[in-house]
C-alpha positions, -999 to 999 in steps of 0.1 A, spaced: 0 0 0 18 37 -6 25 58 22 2 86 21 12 96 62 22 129 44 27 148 9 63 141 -3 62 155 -33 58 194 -25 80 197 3 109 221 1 143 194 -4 168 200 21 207 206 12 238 190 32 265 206 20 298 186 20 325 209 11 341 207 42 344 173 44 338 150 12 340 177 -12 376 187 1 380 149 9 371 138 -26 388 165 -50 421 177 -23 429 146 -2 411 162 29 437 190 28 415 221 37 430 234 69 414 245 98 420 282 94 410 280 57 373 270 71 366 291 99 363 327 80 335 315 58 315 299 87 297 330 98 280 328 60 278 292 58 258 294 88 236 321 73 224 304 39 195 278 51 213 246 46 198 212 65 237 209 79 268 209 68 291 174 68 324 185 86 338 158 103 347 125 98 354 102 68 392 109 64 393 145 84 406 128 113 433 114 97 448 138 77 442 162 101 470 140 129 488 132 97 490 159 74 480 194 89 496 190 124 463 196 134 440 178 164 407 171 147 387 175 181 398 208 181 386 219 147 358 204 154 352 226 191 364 257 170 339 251 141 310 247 166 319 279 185 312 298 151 280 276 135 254 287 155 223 277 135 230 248 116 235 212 124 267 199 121 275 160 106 300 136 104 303 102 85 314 72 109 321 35 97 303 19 120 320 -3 141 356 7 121 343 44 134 372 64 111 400 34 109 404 12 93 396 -25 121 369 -34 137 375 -16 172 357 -28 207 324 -16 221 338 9 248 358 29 226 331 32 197 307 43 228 332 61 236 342 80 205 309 87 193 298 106 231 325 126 227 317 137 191 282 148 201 298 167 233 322 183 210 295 195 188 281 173 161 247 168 159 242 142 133 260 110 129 258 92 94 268 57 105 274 30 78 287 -4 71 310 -12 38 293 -44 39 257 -34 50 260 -60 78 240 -42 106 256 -63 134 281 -39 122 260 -9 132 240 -19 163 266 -3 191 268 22 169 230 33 167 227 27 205 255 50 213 246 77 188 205 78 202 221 76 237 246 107 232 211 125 223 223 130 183 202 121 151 210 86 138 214 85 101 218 49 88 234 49 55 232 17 31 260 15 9 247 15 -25 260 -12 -53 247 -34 -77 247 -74 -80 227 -106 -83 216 -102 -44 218 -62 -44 188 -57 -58 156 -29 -49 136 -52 -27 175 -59 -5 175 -23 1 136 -19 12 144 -48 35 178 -31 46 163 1 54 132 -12 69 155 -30 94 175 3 99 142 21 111 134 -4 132 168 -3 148 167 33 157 171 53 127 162 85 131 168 88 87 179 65 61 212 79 37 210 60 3 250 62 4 260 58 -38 300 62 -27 309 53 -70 284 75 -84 268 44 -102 232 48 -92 215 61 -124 182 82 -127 156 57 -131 165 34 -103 172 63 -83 131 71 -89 125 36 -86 142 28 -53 132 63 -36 95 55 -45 95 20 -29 111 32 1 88 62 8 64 33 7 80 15 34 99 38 59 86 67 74 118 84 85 133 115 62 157 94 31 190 118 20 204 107 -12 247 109 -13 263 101 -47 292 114 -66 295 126 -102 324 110 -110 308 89 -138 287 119 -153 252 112 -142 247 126 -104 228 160 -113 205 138 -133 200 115 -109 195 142 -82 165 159 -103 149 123 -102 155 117 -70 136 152 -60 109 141 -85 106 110 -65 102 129 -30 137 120 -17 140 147 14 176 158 17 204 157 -11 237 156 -7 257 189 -27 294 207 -27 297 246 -34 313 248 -66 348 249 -63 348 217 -42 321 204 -63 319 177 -96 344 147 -104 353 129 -73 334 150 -57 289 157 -58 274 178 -77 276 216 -69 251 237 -43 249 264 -64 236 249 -99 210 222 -80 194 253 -61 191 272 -93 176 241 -107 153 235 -83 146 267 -75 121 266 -106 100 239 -91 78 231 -65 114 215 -50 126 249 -38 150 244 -15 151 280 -2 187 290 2 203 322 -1 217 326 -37 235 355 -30 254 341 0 265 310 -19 283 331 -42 299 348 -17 311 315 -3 322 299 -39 342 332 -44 357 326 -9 368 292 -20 381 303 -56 418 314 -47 420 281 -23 411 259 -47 439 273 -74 462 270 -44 457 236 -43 457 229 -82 492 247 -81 507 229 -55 496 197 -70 476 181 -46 446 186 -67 450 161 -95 439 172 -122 425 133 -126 402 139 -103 374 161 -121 374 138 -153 345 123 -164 346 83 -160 314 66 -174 333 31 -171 331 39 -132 288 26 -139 305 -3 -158 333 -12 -133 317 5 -95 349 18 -88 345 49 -71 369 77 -84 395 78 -57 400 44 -61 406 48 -92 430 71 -86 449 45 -60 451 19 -91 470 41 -111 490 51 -84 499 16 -74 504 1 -111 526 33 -112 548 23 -85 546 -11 -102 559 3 -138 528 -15 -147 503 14 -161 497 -9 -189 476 -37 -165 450 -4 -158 425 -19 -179 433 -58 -171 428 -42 -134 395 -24 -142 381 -60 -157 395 -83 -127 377 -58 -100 345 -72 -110 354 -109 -108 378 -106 -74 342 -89 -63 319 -117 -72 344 -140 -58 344 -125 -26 303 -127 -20 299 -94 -38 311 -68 -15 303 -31 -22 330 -12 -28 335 14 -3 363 16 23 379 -4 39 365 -28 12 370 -6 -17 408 -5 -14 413 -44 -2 395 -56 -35 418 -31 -54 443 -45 -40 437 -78 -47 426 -72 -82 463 -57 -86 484 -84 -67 461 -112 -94 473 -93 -131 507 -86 -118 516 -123 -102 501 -138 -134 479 -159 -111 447 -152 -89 450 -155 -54 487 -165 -53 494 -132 -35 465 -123 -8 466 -92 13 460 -101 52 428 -81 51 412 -103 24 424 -132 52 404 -118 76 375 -103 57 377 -144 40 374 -156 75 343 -133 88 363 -108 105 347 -81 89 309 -92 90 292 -112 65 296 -109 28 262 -102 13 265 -133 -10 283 -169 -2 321 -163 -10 332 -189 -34 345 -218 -19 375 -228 -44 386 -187 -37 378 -195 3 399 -228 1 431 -211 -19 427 -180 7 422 -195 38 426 -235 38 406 -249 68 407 -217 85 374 -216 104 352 -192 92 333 -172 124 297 -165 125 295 -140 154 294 -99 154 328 -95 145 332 -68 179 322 -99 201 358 -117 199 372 -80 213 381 -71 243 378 -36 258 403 -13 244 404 22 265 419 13 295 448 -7 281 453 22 257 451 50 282 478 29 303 494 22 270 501 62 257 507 74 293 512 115 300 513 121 256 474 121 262 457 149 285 425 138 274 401 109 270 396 128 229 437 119 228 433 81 241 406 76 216 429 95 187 457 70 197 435 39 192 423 45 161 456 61 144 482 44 170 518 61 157 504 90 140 484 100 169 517 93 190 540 116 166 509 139 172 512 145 206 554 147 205 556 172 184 532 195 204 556 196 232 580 209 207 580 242 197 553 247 165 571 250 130 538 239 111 526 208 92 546 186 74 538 190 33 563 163 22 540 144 9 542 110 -22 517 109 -44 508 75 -30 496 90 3 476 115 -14 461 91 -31 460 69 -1 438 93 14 413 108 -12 396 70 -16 387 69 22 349 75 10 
């Protein structure tokens, strides 16, 4: 029967704008520093937006890595100047920002002290939709007192199909979502099933649905207009400069669009081109330096063909590079596809996304599948990472594991608690329970972190290789 609880047709659509965390994450390898952001807040606050993303995803690490920066603190300085708008972050579930599975107490842990430190919604997600994955997570989030957006990962498949999703995000609801994030990492969900599936699940859930895709393939404004047609409630958009490629489609040209129909989003025009002229001369700071690829805002339709998103792309080239094997791209961009059906069909989004990548690459260049396997395709073989969404196949299991057993539990249920051993672990080098929780989840660079601010400042390291750029920028 359709939902008629209310008229989702005519309602203004919300914006989330991104370009403080994916849209500098997708395009710059999360390089915007913290006193790049603050002077725009003030405006950013001002236009009308639902919130804007500024946390989380790879902003945590790049900020201990790269910037010489503590990520808590941007995040307790941006909150002190947005005064009106709700401020998001994206967590992996029960990886929260890493890159592991981490214990119960600290992902309690780490998401309490996000909300005290100011953000007010948490889109949570699992790369491989396994909501064991997700269930301290939602508990935590609704207990901190912050709105609990799940986020299904979007791919394609023989089991990924419209009615999985429905089922999916039914499930979320009735875990606790407070909203439902259709999360198209690749940018491979095209217009009509973008109608399609929004329409079923208006029928079915009865939360707010936000659409998240990228425009790396060409298609994401398009599938954006049918999405609003459809009555999706929030879309997911980057102010120009940190919009397009690797990155979604920009604020300004989706409000003009919509602006002409019964869609209106209602945000101030003239104070997003204040903003995009703010970002301007950063931007071509970046694109001179080189750490914006120029890569990065082609247009890739084989991405709908291949569901690679476009940083991962990106890594590929950058590892057959380091190979002196650029000519294996395309034999790498055909094996994805079958290391992926192998494995029980995993989307590919991190930490998934690069382990498949990997793999793919380690099959062309030994001449031989699976006669080189990555310890995280081990694990991830073995049920250390949750449940694949198909049944992996067995000849792959047998070459990748043997007799290994295979465990059927919540992954976080073999771990330990983690905080106390940690705190015990780092000492005096954390003055806070925000520094014990930065050492867990990034060990030695969280470490180096807290050295070198005993020592007098000389600034962030920018000796950089264009591995670790990459390295970063596919952390979706």
């Amino acid at each position: 029967m359709r939902n008629t609880r209310r008229n989702i047709t005519v309602n203004p659509i919300k914006i989330t704008e991104t370009a403080l965390r994916d849209g500098h994450q997708s395009l710059i390898a999360t390089r915007l520093k913290t006193e790049e952001i603050l002077p725009i807040l003030e405006k950013m606050d001002r236009v009308g937006y639902h919130a804007l993303e500024v946390w989380g995803g790879a902003t945590f690490d790049a900020c201990l890595r790269f910037l010489n920066e503590d990520p808590w603190e941007r995040l307790r300085e941006i909150r002190k100047v947005v005064k009106n708008t709700k401020l998001q972050m994206l967590l992996r579930g029960q990886n929260l920002l890493g890159y592991k599975h981490y214990a119960d107490d600290v992902v309690e842990a780490f998401i309490k002290k996000s909300v005290e430190n100011g953000i007010d919604i948490i889109r949570v997600f699992d790369a491989l939709n396994d909501t064991r994955n997700l269930e301290t997570s939602i508990r935590a989030i609704k207990a901190a007192g912050a709105h609990c957006q799940c986020a299904i990962s979007y791919t394609t498949s023989k089991v990924h199909t419209i009615d999985y999703y429905v089922k999916l995000s039914k499930y979320m609801e009735d875990l606790g979502a407070d909203s439902i994030c259709i999360k198209d990492m690749a940018g491979i969900l095209t217009p009509n099933s973008a109608y399609e599936l929004i329409k079923r699940l208006k029928e079915t859930v009865s939360i707010p649905l936000d659409l998240h895709t990228h425009s790396t393939s060409g298609i994401a404004s398009m599938t954006y207009l049918k999405a609003a047609e459809a009555g999706v409630d929030i879309i997911d958009t980057a102010i120009s400069p940190f919009a397009e490629g690797t990155s979604q489609p920009s604020t300004e040209s989706m409000v003009l669009t919509l602006m002409e129909g019964e869609r209106n989003p209602r945000l101030n025009t003239e104070l997003l081109g204040e903003i995009a002229d703010y970002f301007k001369p950063i931007k071509d700071k970046y694109r001179e330096n080189g750490i914006l690829n120029p890569k990065v805002m082609d247009v890739e339709p084989k991405t709908i063909t291949y569901q690679v998103p476009g940083g991962m792309l990106s890594n590929l080239l950058s590892q057959l590079k380091t190979q002196r094997a650029e000519d294996k791209y395309e034999a790498v961009l055909r094996e994805i596809p079958r290391v992926r059906e192998d494995l029980g069909f995993p989307p590919l989004v991190t930490p998934l996304s690069q382990m498949v990548g990997t793999q793919a690459v380690f099959n062309i260049l030994a001449g031989e599948r699976y006669k080189m396997v990555p310890k995280e395709i081990k694990e991830y073989v073995r049920g250390l990472y949750g449940s694949s969404p198909a049944p992996i196949n067995e000849e792959v299991k047998k070459k990748i594991i043997g007799d290994q057993e295979v465990i059927t539990v919540r992954p976080a249920d073999l771990l330990e608690p983690e905080i106390e051993k940690n705190k015990a672990e780092i000492g005096e080098l954390a003055t806070s329970l925000e520094d014990v929780l930065s050492y867990i989840v990034f060990p030695q660079v969280a470490k180096k972190f807290f050295e070198d601010r005993l020592k007098p400042q000389t600034g962030g390291s920018t000796k950089e290789t264009e591995e670790t750029v990459h390295y970063i920028t596919v952390t979706m």
